[in-house]
C-alpha positions as CSV (number, residue, x, y, z in Angstrom):
1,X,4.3,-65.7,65.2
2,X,4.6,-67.9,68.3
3,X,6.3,-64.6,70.2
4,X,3.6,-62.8,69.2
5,X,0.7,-65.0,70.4
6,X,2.5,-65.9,73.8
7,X,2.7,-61.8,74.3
8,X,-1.0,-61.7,73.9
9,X,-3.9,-61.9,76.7
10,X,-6.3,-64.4,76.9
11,X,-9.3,-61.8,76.0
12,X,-6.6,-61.0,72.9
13,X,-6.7,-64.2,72.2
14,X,-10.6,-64.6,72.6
15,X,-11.0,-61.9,70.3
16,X,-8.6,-62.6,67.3
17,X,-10.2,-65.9,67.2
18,X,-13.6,-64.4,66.7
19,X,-11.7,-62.0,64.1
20,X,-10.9,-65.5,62.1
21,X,-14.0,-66.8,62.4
22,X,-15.7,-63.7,61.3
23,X,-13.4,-63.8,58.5
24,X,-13.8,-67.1,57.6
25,X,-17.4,-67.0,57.3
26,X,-17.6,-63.8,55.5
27,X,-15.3,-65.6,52.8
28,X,-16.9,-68.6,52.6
29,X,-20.2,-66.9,51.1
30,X,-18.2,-66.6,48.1
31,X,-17.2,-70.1,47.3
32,X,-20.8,-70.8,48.4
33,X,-22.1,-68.7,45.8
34,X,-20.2,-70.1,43.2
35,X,-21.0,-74.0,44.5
36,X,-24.6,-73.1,44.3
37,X,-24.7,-71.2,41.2
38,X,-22.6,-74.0,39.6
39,X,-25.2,-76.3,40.5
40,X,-28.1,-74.4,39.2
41,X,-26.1,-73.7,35.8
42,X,-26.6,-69.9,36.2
43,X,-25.6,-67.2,38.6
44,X,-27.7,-67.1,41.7
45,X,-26.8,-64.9,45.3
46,X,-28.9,-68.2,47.3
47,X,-30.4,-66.9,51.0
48,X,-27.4,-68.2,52.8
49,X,-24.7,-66.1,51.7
50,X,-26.5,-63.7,53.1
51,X,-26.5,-64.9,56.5
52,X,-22.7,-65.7,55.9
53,X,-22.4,-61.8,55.4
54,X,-24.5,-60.9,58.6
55,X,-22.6,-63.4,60.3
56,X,-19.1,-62.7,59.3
57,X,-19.9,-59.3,59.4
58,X,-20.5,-59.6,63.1
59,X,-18.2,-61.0,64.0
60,X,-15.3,-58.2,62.2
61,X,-17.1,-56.0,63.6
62,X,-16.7,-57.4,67.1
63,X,-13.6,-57.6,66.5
64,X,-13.0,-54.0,65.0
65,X,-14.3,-52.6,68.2
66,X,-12.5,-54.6,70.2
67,X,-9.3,-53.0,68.4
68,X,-11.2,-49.5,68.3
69,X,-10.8,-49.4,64.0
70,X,-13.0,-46.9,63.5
71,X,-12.4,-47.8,59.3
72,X,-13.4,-51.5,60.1
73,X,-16.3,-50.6,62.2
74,X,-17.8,-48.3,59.7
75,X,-17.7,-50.4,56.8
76,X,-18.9,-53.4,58.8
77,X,-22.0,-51.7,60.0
78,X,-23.2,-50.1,56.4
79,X,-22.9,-53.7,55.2
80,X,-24.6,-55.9,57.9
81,X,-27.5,-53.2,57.2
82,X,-27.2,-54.0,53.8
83,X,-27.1,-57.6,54.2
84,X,-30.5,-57.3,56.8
85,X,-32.3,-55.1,54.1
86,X,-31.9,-57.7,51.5
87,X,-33.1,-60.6,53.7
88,X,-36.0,-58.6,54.4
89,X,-36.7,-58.1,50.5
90,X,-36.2,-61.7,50.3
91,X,-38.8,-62.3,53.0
92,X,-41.1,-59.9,51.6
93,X,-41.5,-61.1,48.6
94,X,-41.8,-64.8,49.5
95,X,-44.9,-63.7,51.3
């Protein structure tokens, strides 16, 4: 692993971290779901998961085109639309 990260470039390096991060957010709207569902007593998707999946979302997808993924990419995009349609529901409806 160490090999591998002192063959890499510093924009490499820039973008696998964003990679992680991406991931790491688009993960965490799980265990945030479940915290926040836990403490309501019933299952509930709360608004910020899905700013955790635009967010992640982003940031994969930065990094899928950074590696040109064209599998990545794809799925990345249908879902960040997806995500953005549902906070626009959300909004709608409030108002």
């Amino acid at each position: 692993m160490i090999e591998y990260l002192n063959n890499l470039s510093k924009i490499e390096i820039i973008f696998l971290i964003i990679g992680f991060i991406g991931q790491g957010l688009f993960a965490s709207r799980f265990i945030y779901q479940w915290i926040y569902s836990e403490k309501n007593k019933q299952s509930l998707v709360p608004i910020g998961f899905w700013y955790l999946s635009i967010f992640g979302g982003l940031g994969l997808l930065t990094y899928a085109i950074f590696r040109m993924d064209p599998v990545i990419i794809t799925g990345q995009v249908f879902g960040i639309l997806i995500y953005t349609r549902n906070l626009v529901l959300i909004y709608k409806k409030k108002s």
